[in-house]
C-alpha positions as CSV (number, residue, x, y, z in Angstrom):
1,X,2.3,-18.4,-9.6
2,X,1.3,-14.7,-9.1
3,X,-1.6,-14.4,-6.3
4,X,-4.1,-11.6,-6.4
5,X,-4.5,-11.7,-2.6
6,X,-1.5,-12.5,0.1
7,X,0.4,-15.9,0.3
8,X,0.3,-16.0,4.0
9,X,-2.4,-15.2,5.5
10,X,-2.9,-18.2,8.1
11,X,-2.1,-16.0,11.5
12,X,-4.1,-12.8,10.6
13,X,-7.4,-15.5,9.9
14,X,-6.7,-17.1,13.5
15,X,-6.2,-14.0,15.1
16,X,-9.1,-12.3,13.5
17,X,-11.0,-15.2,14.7
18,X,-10.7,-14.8,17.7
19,X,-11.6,-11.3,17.9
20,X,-15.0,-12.4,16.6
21,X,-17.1,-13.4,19.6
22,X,-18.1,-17.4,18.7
23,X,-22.2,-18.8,18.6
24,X,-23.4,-19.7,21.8
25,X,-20.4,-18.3,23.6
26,X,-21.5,-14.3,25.0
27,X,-17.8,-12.2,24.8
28,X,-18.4,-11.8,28.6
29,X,-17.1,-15.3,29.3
30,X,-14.1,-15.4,30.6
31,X,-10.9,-17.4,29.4
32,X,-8.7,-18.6,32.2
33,X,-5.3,-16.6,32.0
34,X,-3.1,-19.6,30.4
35,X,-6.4,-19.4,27.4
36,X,-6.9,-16.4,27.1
37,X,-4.1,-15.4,24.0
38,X,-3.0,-12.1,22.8
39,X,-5.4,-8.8,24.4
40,X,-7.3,-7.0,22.4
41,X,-6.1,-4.6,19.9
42,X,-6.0,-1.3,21.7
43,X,-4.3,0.3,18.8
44,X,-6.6,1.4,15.7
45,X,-4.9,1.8,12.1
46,X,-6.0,4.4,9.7
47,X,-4.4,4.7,6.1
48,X,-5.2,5.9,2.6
49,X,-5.8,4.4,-0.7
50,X,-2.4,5.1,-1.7
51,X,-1.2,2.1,0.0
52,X,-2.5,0.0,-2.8
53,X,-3.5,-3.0,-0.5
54,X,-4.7,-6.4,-1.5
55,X,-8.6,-6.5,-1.5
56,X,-8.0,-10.2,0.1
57,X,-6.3,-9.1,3.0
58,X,-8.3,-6.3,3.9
59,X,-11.0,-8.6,3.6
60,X,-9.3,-10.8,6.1
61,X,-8.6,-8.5,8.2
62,X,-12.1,-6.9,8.0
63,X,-13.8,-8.3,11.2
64,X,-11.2,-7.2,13.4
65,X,-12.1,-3.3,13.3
66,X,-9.0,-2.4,13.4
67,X,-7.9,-0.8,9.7
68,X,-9.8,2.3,8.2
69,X,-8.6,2.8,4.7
70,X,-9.6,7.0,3.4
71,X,-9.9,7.2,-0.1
72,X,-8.0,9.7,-2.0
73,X,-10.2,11.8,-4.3
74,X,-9.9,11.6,-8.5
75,X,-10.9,14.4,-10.1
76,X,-11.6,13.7,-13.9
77,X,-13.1,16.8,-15.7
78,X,-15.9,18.4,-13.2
79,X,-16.3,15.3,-11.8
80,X,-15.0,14.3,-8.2
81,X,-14.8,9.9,-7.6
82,X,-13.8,8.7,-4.4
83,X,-10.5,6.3,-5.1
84,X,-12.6,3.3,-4.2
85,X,-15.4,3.9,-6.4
86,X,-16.2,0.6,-8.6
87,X,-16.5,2.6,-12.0
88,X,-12.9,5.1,-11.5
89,X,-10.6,2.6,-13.3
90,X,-12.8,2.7,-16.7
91,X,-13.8,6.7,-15.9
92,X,-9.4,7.0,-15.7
93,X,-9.1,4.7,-18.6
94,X,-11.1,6.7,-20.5
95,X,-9.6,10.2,-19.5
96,X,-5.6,9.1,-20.4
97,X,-6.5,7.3,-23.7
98,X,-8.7,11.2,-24.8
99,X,-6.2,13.2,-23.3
100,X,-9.2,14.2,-20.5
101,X,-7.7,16.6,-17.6
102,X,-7.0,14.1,-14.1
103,X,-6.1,15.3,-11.1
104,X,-5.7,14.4,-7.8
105,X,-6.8,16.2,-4.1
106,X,-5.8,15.4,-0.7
107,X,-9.0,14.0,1.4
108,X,-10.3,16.3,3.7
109,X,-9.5,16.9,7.2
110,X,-13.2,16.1,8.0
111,X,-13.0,12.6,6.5
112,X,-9.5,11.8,9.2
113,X,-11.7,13.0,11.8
114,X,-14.5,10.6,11.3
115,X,-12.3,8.1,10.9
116,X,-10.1,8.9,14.2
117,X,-14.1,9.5,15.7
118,X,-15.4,5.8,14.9
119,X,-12.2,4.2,16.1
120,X,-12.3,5.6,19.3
121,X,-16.1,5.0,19.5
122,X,-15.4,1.0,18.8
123,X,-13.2,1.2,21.9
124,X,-9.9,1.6,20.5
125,X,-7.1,3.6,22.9
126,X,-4.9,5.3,20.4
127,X,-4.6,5.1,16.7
128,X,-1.4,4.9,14.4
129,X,-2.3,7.1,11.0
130,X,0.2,5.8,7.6
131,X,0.2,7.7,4.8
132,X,1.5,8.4,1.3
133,X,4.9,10.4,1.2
134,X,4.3,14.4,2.1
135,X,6.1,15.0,-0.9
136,X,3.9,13.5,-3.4
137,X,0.7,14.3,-1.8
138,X,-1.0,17.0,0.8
139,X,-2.9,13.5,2.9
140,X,-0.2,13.5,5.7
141,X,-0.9,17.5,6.2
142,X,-5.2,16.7,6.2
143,X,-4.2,13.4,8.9
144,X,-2.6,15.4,10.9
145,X,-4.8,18.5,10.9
146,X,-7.7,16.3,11.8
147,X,-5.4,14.5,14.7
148,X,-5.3,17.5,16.3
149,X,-9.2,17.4,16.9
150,X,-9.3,13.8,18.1
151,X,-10.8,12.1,20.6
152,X,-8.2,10.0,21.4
153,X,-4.2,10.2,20.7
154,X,-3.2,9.7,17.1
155,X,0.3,9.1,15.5
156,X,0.8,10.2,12.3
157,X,3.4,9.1,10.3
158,X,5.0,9.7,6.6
159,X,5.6,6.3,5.1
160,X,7.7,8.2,2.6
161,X,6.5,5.7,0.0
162,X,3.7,4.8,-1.9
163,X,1.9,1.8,-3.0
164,X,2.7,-1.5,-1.8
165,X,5.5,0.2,0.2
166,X,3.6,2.3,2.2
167,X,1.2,-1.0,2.3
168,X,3.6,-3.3,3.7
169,X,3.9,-1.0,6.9
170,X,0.5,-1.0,7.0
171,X,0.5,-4.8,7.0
172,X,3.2,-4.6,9.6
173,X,0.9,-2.4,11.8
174,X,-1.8,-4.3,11.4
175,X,-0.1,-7.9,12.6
176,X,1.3,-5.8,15.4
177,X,-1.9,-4.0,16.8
178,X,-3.7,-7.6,16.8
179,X,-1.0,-8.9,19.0
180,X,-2.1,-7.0,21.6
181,X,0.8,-4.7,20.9
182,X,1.0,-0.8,22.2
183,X,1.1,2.1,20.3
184,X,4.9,2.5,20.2
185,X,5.2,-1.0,19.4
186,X,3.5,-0.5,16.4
187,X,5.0,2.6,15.3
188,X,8.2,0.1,15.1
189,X,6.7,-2.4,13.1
190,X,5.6,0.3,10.8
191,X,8.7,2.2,10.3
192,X,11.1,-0.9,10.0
193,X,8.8,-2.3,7.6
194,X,8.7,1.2,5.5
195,X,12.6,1.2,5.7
196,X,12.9,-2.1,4.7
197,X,11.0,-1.7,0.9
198,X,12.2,-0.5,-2.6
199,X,9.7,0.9,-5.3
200,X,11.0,0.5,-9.2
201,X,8.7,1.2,-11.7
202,X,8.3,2.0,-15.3
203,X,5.8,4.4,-16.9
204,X,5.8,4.5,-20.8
205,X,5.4,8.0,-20.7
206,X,6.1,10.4,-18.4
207,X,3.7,13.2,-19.5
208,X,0.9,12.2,-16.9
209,X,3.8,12.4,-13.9
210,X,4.9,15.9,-15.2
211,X,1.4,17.3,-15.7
212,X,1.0,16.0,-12.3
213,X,3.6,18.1,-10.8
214,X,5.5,14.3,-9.6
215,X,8.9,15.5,-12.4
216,X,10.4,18.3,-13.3
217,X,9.3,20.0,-16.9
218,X,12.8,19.3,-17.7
219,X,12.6,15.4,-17.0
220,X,9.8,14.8,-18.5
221,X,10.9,16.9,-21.9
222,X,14.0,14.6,-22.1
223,X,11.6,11.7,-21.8
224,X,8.9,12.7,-24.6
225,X,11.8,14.3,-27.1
226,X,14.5,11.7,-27.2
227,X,11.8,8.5,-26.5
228,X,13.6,7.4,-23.8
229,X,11.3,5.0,-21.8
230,X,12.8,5.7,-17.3
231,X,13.1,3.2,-14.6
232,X,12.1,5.4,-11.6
233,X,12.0,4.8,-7.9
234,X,11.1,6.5,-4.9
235,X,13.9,8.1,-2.5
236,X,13.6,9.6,0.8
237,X,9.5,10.1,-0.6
238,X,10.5,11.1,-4.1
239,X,10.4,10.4,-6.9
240,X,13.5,9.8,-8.7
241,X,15.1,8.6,-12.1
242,X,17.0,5.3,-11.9
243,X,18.1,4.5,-15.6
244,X,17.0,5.8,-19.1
245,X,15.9,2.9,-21.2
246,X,15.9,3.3,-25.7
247,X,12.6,1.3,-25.8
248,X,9.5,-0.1,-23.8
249,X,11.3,-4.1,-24.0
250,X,14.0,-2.9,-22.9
251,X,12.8,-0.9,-20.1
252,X,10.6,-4.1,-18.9
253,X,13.7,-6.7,-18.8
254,X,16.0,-3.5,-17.1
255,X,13.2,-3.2,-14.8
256,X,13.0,-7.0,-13.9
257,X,16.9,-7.3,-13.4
258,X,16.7,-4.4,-10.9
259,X,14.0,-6.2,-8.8
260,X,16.5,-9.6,-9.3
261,X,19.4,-7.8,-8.2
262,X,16.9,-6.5,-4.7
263,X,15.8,-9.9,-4.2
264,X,19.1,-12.1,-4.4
265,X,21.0,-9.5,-2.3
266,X,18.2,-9.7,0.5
267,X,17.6,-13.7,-0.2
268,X,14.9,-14.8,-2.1
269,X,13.4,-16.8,1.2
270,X,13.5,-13.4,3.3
271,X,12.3,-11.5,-0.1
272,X,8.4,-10.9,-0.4
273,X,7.2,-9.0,-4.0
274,X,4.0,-7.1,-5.0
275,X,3.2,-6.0,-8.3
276,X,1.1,-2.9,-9.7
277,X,-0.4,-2.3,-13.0
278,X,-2.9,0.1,-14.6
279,X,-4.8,-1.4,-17.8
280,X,-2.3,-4.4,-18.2
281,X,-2.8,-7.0,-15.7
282,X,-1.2,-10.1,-18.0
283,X,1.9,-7.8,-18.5
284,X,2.2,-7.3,-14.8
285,X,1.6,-11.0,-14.4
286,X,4.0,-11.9,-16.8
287,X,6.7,-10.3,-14.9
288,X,5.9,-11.3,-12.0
289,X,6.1,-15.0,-13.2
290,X,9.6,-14.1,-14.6
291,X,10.6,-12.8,-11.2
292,X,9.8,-16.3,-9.3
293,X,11.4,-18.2,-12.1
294,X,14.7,-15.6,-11.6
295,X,14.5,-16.5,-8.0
296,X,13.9,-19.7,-6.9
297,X,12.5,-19.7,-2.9
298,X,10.5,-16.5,-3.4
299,X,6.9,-16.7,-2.3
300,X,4.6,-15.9,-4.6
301,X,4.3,-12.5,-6.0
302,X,1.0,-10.3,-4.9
303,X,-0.9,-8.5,-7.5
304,X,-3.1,-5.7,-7.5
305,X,-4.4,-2.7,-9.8
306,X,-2.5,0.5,-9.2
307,X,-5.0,2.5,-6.8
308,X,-6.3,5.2,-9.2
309,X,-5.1,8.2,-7.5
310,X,-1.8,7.0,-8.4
311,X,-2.7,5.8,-11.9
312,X,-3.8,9.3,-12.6
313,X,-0.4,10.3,-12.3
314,X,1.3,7.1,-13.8
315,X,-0.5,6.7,-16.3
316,X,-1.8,3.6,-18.4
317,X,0.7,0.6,-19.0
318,X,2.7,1.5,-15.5
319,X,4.2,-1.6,-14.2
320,X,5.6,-1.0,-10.5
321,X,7.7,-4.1,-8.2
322,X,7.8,-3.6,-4.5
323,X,10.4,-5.6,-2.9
324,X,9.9,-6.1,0.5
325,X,11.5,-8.1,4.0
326,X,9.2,-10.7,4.4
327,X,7.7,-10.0,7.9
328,X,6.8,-13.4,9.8
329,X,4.2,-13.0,12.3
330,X,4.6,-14.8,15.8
331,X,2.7,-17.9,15.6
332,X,-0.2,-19.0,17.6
333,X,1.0,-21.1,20.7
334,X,-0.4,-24.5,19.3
335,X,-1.9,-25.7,22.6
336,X,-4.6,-23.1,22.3
């Protein structure tokens, strides 16, 4: 079945555990060496909203400290919303079905800095900074304006993705940093992890993405005139056609044997899947269903709403598939 929040999820809880200091037991007590486990993260994570990342597992993760997510600004109108305001997707909604103005902005230097400020304040070392492809957005420019004014060394890198792919090397960053891993470590994790995702998606219309700036005027006129319905993806950070589809069934089934095709090349067992849609969830669901039917040993697919700077540009109806390595974490020594 399709899983709003992560399948596997059992490590991050044990490690975030603990990093939480227990009742009864002050954090100066001391564990004897063969006890003690994994150090301390050292190594702070700061992304943006882009990276479309399950509420669930931030949740998890949440007590550790160690992920700052920025939020990407929407501007609708006059109006500015932060990415993770609670009222955007109905405000977006709203805009794309009138024909409202939408655009997007890069967050501010100022907001990275306060970010890079509070990790190094909670006692973190160095921080790794993962964003959204510099070709579809100005964040990685802000990140590493603000890096330069930081207290403490930060590494910024271009996930030359978006959504779920530029999530799952956040994931991967994450899992690493609370190992007790060092910076460079990290920066591994998160680049093998980027490297080892594809992005497919279908937009029924590709107006938003051209208004947007994301496609050529000429792409998106061949799109609107001849009502062909694209399967695009994203290569080396761009976005890119992958097939022209007659109509929107079509599209859907062309899209799903492209994420099939991904999945039983890498293995379904080794395969992990996240889905993103903007104003139809049970669409998204259904595919995703389909997809775990189409390959039996997959773990169950994730789900989550496009973020909206993305569906500003996307659109309403966008259904995206991330395929993905599965990354297994190390397991807990079970004599701890």
């Amino acid at each position: 079945m399709v899983n709003e929040t992560p399948p596997a999820l059992t490590w991050l809880k044990q490690r975030v555990a603990r990093l939480r200091p227990k009742p009864g037991n002050p954090i100066s007590v001391e564990l004897a060496p063969e006890l003690a486990g994994p150090p301390a993260p050292s190594v702070a994570i700061v992304t943006d909203s882009a990276a479309a990342l399950p509420p669930g597992w931030v949740s998890e993760i949440a007590g550790s400290g160690v992920l700052t997510v920025v939020p990407i600004p929407v501007i609708i109108g006059e109006n500015v919303y932060a990415d993770d305001d609670a009222e955007l997707e109905v405000h977006i909604s709203l805009a794309l079905a009138s024909g409202k103005p939408i655009k997007t902005s890069r967050p501010s230097p100022g907001q990275f800095e306060r970010a890079y400020k509070a990790a190094a304040d909670a006692g973190f070392t160095q921080i790794v900074s993962l964003h959204l492809s510099k070709k579809l957005s100005g964040t990685l420019e802000a990140a590493q304006l603000a890096a330069d004014r930081s207290p403490i060394p930060v590494h910024v890198l271009d996930s030359a993705t978006v959504g779920m792919g530029q999530g799952r090397g956040v994931q991967a960053a994450v899992e690493s940093s609370l190992r007790g891993d060092e910076a460079s470590a990290v920066i591994a994790a998160a680049t093998t992890a980027f490297a080892a995702t594809a992005v497919y998606f279908y937009v029924p219309s590709l107006e938003q993405l051209r208004r947007g700036g994301r496609i050529s005027l000429a792409s998106s006129w061949f799109g609107t005139v001849l009502d062909i319905k694209p399967i695009l993806g994203i290569k080396d950070g761009a976005i890119v056609p992958l097939e022209k589809v007659r109509t929107a069934a079509k599209a859907i089934a062309r899209l799903e044997s492209l994420a099939l095709a991904d999945i039983t090349a890498r293995g379904a067992a080794g395969t992990r899947i996240s889905l993103h849609h903007f104003g139809n969830a049970d669409q998204a669901r259904a595919l995703g269903r389909s997809l775990e039917a189409g390959a039996p040993g997959l773990e169950d697919a994730t789900l989550t709403r496009l973020p909206a700077v993305l569906a500003a540009h996307a659109g309403l109806g966008v259904l995206v598939v991330v395929v993905s390595d599965a990354v297994v974490p190390p397991q807990p020594d079970p004599e701890l």
